[in-house]
Backbone as CSV, one residue per row, in Angstrom:
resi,resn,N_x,N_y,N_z,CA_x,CA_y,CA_z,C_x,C_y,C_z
1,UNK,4.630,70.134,80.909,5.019,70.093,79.493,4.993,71.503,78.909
2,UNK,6.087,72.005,78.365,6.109,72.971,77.526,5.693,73.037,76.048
3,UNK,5.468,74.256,75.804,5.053,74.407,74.244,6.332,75.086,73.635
4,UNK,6.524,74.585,72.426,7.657,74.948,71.326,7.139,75.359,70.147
5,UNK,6.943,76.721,69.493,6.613,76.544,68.074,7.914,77.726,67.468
6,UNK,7.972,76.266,66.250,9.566,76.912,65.567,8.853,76.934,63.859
7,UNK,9.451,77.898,63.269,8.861,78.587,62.114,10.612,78.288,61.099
8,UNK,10.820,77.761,59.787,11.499,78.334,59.220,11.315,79.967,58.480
9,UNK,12.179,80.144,58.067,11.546,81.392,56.713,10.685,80.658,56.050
10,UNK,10.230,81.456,55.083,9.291,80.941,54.207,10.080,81.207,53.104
11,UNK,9.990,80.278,52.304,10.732,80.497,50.879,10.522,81.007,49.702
12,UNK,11.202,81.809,48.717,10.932,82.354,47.559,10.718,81.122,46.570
13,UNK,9.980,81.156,45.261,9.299,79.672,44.714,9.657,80.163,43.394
14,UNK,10.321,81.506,43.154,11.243,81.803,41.466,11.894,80.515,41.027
15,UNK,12.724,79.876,41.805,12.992,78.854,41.314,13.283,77.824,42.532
16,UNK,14.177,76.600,41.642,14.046,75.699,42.601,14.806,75.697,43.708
17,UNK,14.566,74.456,44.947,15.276,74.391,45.698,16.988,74.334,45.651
18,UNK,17.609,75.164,46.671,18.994,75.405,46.913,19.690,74.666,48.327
19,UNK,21.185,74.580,48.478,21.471,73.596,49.731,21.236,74.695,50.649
20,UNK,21.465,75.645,50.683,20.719,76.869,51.768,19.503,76.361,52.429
21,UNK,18.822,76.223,51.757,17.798,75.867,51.847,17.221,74.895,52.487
22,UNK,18.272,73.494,52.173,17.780,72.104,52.907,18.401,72.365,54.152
23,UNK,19.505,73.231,53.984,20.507,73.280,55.866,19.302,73.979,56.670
24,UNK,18.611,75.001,56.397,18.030,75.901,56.942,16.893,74.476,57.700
25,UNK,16.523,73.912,56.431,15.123,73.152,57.455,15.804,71.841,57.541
26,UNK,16.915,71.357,57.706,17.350,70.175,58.522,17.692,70.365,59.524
27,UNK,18.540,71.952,59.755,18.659,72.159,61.402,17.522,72.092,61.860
28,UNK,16.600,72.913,61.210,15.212,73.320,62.518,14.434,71.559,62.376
29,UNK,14.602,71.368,61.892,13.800,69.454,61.690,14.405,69.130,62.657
30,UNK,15.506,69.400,63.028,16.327,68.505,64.339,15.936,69.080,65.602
31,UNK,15.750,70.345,65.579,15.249,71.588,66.298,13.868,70.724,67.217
32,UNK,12.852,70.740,66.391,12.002,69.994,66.374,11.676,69.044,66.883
33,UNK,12.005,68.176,66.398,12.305,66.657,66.857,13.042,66.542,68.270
34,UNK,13.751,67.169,68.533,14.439,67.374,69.519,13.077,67.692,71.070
35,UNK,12.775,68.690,70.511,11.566,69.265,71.504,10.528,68.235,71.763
36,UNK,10.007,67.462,70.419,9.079,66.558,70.612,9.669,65.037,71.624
37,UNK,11.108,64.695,70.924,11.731,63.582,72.010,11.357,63.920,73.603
38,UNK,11.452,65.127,74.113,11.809,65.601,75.550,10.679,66.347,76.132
39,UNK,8.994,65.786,75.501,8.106,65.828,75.511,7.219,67.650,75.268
40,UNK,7.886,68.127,74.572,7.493,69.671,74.299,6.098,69.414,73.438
41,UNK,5.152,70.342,73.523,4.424,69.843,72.395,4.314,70.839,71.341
42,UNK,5.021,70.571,70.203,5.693,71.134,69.457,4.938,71.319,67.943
43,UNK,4.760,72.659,67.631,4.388,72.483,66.044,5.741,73.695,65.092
44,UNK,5.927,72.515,64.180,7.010,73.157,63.301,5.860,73.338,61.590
45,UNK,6.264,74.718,61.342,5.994,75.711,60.465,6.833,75.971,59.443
46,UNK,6.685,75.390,57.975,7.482,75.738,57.116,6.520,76.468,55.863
47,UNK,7.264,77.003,54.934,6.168,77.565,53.686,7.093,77.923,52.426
48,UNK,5.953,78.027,51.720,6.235,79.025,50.395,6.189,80.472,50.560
49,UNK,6.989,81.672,50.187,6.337,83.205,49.880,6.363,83.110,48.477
50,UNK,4.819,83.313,47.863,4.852,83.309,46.530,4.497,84.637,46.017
51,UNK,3.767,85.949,46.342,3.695,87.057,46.258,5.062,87.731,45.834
52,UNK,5.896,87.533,44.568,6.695,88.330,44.407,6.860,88.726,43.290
53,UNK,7.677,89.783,42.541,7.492,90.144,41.422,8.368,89.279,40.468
54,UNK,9.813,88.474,40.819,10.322,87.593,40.476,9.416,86.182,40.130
55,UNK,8.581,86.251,40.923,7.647,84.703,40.752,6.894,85.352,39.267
56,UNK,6.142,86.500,39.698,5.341,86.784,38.707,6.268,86.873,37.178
57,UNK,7.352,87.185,36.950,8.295,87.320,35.640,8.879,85.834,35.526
58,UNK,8.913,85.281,36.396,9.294,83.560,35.924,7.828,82.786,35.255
59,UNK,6.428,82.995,35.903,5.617,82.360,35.010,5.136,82.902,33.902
60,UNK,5.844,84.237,33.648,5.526,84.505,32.663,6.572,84.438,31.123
61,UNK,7.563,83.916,31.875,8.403,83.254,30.791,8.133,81.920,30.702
62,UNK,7.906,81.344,31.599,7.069,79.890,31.199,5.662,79.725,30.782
63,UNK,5.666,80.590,30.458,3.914,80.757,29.864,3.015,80.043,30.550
64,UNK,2.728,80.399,31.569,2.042,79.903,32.871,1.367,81.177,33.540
65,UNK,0.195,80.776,34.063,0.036,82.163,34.983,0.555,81.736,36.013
66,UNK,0.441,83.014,36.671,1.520,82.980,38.377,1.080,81.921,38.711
67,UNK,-0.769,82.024,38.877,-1.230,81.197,39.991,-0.965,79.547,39.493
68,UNK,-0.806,79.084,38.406,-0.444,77.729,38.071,1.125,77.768,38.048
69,UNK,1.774,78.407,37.975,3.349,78.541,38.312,3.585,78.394,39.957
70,UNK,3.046,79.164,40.626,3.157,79.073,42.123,2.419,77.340,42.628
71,UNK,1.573,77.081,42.258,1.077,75.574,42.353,2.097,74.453,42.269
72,UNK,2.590,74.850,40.718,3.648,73.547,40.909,4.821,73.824,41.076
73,UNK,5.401,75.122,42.013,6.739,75.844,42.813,6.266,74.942,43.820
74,UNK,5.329,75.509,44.515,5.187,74.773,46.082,5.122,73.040,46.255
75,UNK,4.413,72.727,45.108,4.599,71.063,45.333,6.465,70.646,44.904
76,UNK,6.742,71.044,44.360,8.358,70.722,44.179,8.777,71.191,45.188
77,UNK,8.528,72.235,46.097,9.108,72.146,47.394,8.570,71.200,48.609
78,UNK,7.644,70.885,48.292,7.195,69.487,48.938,7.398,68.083,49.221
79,UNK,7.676,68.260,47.678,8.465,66.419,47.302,10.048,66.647,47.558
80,UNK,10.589,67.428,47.720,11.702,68.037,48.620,11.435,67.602,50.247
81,UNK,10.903,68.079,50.884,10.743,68.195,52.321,10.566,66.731,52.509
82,UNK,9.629,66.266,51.814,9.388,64.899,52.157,10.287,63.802,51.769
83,UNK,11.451,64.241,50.903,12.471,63.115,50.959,13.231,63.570,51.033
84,UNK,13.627,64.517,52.309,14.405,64.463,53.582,13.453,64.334,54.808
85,UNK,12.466,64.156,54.431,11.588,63.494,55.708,11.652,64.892,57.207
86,UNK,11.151,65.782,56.419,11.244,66.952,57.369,9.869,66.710,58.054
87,UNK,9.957,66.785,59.060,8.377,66.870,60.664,7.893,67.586,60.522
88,UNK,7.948,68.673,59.391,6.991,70.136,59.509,5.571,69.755,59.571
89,UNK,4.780,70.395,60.530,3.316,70.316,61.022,2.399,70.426,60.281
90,UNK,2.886,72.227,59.457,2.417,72.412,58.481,2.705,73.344,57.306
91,UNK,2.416,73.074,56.086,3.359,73.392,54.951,2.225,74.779,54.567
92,UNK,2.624,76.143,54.938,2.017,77.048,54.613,2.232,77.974,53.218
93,UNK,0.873,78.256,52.173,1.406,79.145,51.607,0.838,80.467,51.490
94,UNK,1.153,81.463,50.856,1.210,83.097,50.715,-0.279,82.766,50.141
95,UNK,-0.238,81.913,49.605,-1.722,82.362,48.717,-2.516,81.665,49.236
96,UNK,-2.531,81.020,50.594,-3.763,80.096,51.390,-4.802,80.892,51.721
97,UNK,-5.964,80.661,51.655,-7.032,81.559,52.434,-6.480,82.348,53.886
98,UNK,-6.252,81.282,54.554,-5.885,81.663,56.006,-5.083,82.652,55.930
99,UNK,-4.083,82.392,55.341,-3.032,83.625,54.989,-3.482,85.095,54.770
100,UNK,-3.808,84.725,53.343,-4.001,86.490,53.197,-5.222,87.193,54.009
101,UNK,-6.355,86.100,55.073,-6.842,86.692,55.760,-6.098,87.447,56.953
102,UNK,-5.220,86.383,57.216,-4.644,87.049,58.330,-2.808,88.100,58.010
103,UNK,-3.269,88.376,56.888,-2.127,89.315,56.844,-2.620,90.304,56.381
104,UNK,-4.445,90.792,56.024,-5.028,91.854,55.929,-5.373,91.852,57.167
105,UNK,-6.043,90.995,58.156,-6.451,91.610,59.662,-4.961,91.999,60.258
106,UNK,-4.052,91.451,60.294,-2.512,92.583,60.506,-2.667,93.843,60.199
107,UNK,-2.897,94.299,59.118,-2.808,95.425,58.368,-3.993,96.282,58.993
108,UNK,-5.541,95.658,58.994,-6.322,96.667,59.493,-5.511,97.230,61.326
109,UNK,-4.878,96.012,61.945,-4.573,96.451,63.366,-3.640,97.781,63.185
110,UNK,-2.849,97.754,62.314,-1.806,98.372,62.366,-2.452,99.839,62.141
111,UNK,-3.725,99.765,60.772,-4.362,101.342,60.859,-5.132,101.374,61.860
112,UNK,-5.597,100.661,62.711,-6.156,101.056,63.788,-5.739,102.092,64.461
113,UNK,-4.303,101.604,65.027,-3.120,102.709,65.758,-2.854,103.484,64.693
114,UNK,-3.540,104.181,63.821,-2.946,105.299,62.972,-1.267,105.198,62.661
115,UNK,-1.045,104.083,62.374,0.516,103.775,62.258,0.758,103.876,60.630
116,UNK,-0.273,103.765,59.662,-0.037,103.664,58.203,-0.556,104.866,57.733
117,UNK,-0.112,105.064,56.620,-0.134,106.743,55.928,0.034,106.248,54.624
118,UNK,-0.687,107.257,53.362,-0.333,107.132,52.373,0.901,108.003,51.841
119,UNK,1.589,107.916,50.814,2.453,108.856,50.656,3.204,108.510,49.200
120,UNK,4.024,109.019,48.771,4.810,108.766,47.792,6.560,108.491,48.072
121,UNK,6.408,107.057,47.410,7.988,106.858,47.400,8.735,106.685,46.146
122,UNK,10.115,107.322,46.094,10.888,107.667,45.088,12.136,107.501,45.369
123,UNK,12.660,106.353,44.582,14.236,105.910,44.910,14.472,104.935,44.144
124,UNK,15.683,104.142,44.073,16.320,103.182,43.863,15.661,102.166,43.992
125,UNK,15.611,100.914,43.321,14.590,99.488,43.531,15.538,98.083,42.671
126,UNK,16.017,97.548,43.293,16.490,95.962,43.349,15.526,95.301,43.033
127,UNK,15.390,94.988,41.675,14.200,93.620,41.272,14.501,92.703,41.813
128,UNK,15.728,92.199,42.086,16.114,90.707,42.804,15.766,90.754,44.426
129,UNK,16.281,92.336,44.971,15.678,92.098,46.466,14.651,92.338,46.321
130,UNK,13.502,93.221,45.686,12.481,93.288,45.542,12.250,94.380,46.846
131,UNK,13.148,95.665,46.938,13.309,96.356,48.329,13.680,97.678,47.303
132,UNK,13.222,98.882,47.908,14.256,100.115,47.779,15.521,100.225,48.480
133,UNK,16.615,100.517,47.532,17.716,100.712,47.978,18.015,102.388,48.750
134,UNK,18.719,102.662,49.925,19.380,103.781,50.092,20.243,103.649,49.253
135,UNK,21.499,105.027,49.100,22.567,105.008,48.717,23.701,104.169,48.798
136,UNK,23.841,104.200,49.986,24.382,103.349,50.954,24.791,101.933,50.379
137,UNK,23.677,101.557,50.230,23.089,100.008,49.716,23.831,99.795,48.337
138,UNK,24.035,100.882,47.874,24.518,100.726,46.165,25.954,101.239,45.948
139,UNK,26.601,100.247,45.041,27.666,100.931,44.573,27.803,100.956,43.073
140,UNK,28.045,102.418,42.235,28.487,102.602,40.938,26.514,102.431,40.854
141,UNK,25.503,102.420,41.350,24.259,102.119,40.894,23.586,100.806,40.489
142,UNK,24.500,100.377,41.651,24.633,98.639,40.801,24.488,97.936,42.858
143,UNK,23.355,96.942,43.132,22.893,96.602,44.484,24.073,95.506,44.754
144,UNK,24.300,95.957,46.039,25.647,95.196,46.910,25.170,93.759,47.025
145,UNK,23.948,93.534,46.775,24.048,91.547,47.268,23.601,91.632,46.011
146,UNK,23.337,91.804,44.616,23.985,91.767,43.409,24.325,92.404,42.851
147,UNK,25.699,92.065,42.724,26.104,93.530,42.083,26.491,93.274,40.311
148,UNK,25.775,92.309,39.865,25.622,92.416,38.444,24.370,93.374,37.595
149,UNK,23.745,93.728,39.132,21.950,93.990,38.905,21.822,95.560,39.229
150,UNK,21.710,96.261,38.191,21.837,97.877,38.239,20.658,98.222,39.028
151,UNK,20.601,98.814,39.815,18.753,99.306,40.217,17.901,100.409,39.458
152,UNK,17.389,100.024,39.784,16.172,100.952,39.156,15.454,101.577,39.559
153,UNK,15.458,103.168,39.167,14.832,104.202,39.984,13.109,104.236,39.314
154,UNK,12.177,103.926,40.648,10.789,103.982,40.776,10.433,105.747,40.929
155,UNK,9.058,105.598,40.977,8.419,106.409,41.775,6.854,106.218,41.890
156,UNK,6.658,105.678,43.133,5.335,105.792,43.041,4.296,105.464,44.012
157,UNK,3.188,105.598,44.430,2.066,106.009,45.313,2.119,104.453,46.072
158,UNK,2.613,104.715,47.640,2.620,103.853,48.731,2.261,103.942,49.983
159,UNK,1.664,102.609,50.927,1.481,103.374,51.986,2.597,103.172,52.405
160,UNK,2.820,103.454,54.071,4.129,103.884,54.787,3.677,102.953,56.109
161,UNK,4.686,102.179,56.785,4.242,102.205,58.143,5.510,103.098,59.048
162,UNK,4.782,104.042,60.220,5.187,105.006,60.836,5.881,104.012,61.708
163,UNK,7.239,103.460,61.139,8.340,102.862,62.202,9.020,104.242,62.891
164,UNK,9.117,105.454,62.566,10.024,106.185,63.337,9.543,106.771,64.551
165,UNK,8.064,106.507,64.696,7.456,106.859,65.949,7.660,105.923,67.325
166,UNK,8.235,105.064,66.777,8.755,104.049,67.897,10.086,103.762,68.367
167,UNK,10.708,104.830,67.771,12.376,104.745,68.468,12.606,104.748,69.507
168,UNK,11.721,105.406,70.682,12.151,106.386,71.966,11.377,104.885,72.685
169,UNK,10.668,104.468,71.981,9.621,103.422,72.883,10.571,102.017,72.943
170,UNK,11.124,101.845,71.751,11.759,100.325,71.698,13.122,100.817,72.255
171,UNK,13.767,101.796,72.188,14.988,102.256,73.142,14.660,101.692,74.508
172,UNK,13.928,102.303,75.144,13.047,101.850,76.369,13.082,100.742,76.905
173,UNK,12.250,99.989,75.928,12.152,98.422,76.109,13.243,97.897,76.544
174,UNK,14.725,97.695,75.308,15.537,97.445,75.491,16.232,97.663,76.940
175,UNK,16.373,99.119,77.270,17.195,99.839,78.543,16.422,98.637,79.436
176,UNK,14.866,98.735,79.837,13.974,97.953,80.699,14.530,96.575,80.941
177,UNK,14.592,95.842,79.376,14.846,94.697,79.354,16.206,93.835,78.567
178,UNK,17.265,93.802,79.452,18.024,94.029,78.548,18.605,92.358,78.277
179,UNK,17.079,91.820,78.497,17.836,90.036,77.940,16.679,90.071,77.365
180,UNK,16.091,91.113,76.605,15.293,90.898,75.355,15.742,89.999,74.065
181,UNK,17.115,90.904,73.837,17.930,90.139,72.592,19.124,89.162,73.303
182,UNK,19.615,88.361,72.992,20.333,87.447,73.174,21.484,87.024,71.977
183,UNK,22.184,86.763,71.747,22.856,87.329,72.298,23.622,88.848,72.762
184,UNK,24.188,89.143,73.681,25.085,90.732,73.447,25.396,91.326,71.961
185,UNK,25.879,90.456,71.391,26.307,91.196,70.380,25.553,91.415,69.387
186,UNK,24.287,90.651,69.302,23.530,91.123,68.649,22.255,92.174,68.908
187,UNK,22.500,92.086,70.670,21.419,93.498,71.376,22.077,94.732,70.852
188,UNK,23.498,94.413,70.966,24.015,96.152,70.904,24.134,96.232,69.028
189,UNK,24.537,95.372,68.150,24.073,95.633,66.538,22.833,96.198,66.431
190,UNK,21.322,95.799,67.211,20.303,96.326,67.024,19.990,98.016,67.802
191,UNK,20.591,97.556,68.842,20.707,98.753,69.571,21.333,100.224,68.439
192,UNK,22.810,99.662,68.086,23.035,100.572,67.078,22.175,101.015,65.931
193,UNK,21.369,99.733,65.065,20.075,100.496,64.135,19.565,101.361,64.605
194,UNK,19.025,100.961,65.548,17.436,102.116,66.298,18.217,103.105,65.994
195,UNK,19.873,103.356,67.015,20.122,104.695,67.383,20.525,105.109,66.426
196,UNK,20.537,104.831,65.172,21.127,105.583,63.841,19.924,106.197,63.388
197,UNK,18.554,105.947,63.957,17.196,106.475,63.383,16.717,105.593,62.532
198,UNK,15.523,105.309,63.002,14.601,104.428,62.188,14.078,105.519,61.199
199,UNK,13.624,104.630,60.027,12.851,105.069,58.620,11.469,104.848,58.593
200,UNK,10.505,104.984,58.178,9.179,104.442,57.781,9.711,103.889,56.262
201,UNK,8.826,103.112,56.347,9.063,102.137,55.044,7.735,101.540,54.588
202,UNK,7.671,101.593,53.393,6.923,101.168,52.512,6.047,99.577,52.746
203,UNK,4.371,99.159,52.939,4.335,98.380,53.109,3.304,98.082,52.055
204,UNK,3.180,98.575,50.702,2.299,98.381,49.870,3.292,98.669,48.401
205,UNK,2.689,98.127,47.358,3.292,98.274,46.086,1.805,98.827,45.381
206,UNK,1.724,99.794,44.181,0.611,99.880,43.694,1.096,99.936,42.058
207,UNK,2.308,99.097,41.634,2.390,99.112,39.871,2.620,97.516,40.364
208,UNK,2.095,96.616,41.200,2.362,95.143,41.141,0.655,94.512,41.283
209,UNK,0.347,93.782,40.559,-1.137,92.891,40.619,-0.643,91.587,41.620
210,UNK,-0.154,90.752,41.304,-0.070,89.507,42.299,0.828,89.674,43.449
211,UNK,-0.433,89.812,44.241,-0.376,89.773,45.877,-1.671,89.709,46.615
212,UNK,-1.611,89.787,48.002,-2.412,90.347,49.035,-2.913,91.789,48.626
213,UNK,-3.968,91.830,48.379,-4.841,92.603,48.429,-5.229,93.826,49.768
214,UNK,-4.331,94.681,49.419,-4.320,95.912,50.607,-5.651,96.421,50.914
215,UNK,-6.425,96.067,52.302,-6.991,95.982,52.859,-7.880,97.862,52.393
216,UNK,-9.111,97.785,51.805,-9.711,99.611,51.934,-8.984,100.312,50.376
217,UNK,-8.137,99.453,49.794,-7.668,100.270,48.830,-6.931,99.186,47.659
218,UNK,-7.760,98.727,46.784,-7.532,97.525,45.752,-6.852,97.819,44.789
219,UNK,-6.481,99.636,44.678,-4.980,99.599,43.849,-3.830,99.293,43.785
220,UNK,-3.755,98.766,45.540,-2.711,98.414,45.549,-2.565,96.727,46.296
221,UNK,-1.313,96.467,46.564,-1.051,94.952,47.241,-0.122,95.378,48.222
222,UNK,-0.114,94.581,48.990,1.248,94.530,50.384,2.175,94.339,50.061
223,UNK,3.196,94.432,50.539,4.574,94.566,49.951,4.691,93.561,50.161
224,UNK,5.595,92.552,49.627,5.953,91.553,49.565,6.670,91.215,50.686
225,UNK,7.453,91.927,51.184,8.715,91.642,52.511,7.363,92.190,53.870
226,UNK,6.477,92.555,53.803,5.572,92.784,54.834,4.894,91.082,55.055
227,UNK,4.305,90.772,53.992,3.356,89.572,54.496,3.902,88.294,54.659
228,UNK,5.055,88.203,54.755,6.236,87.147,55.683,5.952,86.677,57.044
229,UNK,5.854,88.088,57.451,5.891,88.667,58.319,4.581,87.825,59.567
230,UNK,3.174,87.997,58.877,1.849,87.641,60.079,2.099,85.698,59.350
231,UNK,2.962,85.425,58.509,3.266,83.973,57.965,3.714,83.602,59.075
232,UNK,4.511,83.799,59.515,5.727,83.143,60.627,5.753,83.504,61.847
233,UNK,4.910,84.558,62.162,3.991,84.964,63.651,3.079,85.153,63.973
234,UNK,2.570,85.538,65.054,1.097,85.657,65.184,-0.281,85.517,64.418
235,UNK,-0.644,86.229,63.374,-1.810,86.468,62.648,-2.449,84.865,62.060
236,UNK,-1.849,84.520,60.904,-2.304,83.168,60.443,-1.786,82.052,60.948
237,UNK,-0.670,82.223,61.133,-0.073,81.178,61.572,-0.471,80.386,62.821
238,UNK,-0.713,81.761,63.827,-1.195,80.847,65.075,-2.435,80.485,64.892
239,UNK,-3.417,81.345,64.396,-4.636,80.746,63.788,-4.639,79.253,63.507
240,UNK,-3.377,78.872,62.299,-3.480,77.577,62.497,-3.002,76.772,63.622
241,UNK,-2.384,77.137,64.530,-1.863,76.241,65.326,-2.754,76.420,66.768
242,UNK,-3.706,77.090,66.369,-4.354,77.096,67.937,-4.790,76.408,69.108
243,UNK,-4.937,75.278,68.449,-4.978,73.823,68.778,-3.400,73.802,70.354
244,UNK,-1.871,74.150,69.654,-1.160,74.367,70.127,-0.906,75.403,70.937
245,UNK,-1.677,76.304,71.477,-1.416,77.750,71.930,-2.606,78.377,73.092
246,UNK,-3.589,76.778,73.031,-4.316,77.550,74.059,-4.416,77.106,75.324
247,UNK,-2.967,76.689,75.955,-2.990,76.673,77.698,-1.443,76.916,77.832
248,UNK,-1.097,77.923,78.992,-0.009,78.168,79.152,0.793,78.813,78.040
249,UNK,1.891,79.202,78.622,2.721,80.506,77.253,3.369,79.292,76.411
250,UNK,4.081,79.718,75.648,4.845,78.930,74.562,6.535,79.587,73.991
251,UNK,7.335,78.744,73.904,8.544,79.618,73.582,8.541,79.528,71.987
252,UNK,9.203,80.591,71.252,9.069,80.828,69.518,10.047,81.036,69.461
253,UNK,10.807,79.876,68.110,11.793,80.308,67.614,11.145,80.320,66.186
254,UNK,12.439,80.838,65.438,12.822,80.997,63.848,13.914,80.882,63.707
255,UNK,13.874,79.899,62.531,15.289,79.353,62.153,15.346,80.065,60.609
256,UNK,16.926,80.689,60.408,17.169,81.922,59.533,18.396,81.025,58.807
257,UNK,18.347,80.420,57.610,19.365,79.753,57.057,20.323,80.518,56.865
258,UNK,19.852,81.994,55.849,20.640,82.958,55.197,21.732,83.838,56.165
259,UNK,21.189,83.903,57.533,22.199,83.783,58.720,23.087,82.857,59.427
260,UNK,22.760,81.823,59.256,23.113,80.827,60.336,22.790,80.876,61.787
261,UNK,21.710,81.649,62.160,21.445,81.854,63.287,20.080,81.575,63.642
262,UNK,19.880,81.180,64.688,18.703,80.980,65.687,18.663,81.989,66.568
263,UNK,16.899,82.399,66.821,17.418,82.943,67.846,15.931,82.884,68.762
264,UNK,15.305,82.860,69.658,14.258,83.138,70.548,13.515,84.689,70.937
265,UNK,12.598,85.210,69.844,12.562,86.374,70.359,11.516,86.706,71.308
266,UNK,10.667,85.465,72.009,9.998,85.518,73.107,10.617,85.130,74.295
267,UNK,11.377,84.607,74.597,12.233,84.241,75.757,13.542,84.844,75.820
268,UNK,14.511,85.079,74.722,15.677,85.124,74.854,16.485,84.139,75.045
269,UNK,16.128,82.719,75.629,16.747,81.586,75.270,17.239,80.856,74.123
270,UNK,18.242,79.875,74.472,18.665,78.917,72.925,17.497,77.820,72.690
271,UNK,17.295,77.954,71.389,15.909,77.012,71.341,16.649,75.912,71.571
C-alpha cells in the first residue's frame, strides 16, 4: 500500500467563496477519493491563509477584529466544503497553534544555514497581491493582474531570504535530475527563471501587526506569501499527518486551481 498526501492551496478569507475555488477542491476531492478507492492511504489537506493585509482592512470595515473576522471567514468556508461533501482530512488554519509553530521552526532552520539577512526593501507594492512589484510587473504604475490598482511605493526594514545563493546548486539538480519537473515544458519555463537570475526576496513585513510572529525579532511578522508555504509542506502540516508518514516514502501532490495544473514535486509523476 502506498501513501498519497494531496494539499489544496490554502485560501485567502477577504471574502467569500469563488467557483475557482470549488473547481480547485472538487478536482483534488476526486484526486483523493480516487487514491483511497485503490487502497492508498491517503490524507487530503485543505485551509484558510488568514495572515493578510486584505483580511486585516476587511475586518476593519466590518468593525470586527481580524481575529473574530477570520473565525467566521473560515467557518463559511467550511459550511462550503461540507455541502459539496469534500473528504478533506483536515481543515487547516494560518492562525492554528500548530501552524504558526511550525512556520517559526521553518524560519529558525532557514537562519540556521545563515540563509536570512536583515536589510532594507524599497519598491513598488500591490495591496491586492500583497507582493513587491518589479518594473516589469507594472504598467503606466498600475499592477498587471490588476490593473485598476496603482501600486504603491514602500520602503522599509525586512529580512531577506538568500535565494540567489542557490542558482548554481538547483541548476545542478536539475542537469542531475532531469525528471525532477514534469512536465518538459514546464522543466525548461523553470529552467529559464533560475537562468535569468534568482532575487532574494523579502520574507518578513515590519509596518503589518497580524501575522506570524518572526521568530528573535517581534517587530516584525512573516510575510504573508512565506507561511503558505510550511502550511502545505513539511513543517505543520506533516506534523499533523504523522500518523500518515511514518512507514515507507509517500508521493505529494498540490492541487493549484489558479493554474489548472497538478503536479508531483516528489516523484514527478501524475497524481
Amino acid at each position: 500500500m502506498s501513501k498519497f498526501y494531496i494539499t489544496t492551496a490554502i485560501v485567502y478569507i477577504n471574502n467569500t467563496p469563488h467557483l475557482g475555488f470549488i473547481y480547485e477542491l472538487t478536482g483534488t476531492d476526486v484526486l483523493a477519493r480516487y487514491h483511497r478507492m485503490i487502497g492508498d492511504e491517503t490524507f487530503f489537506l485543505t485551509g484558510s491563509d488568514e495572515h493578510s493585509l486584505n483580511v486585516e482592512r476587511r475586518a476593519r470595515e466590518e468593525g470586527l477584529s481580524t481575529k473574530d473576522f477570520s473565525d467566521r471567514m473560515a467557518e463559511v468556508y467550511r459550511q462550503i466544503e461540507s455541502r459539496f461533501q469534500i473528504s478533506y482530512d483536515r481543515f487547516i488554519r494560518t492562525e492554528d497553534p500548530d501552524h504558526v509553530k511550525g512556520v517559526q521552526d521553518f524560519i529558525e532552520r532557514i537562519k540556521q544555514h545563515d540563509d536570512i539577512y536583515k536589510g532594507t526593501y524599497e519598491g513598488w507594492y500591490c495591496t491586492s497581491c500583497e507582493e513587491f512589484k518589479q518594473d516589469a510587473d507594472l504598467r503606466d504604475g498600475f499592477c498587471l493582474i490588476h490593473p485598476t490598482l496603482k501600486a504603491t511605493y514602500l520602503k522599509e526594514e525586512n529580512y531577506f531570504f538568500a535565494l540567489s545563493r542557490y542558482q548554481d546548486r538547483l541548476l545542478e539538480h536539475f542537469e542531475k535530475h532531469p525528471q525532477f519537473v514534469q512536465p518538459e515544458s514546464r522543466r525548461n519555463e523553470i529552467l529559464s527563471i533560475i537562468r535569468g537570475g534568482l532575487r532574494d526576496f523579502s520574507i518578513s513585513r515590519s509596518t503589518v501587526r497580524w501575522g506570524v510572529p518572526f521568530p528573535g525579532d517581534d517587530r516584525h511578522v512573516v510575510y504573508v506569501g512565506a507561511t503558505p508555504s510550511p502550511t502545505t509542506s513539511p513543517a505543520s502540516a506533516m506534523a499533523a499527518t504523522r500518523r500518515s508518514s511514518r512507514r515507507g516514502g509517500r508521493r505529494t501532490c498540490m492541487s493549484l486551481g489558479k493554474t489548472s495544473r497538478v503536479f508531483t514535486p516528489s516523484t514527478g509523476r501524475p497524481c
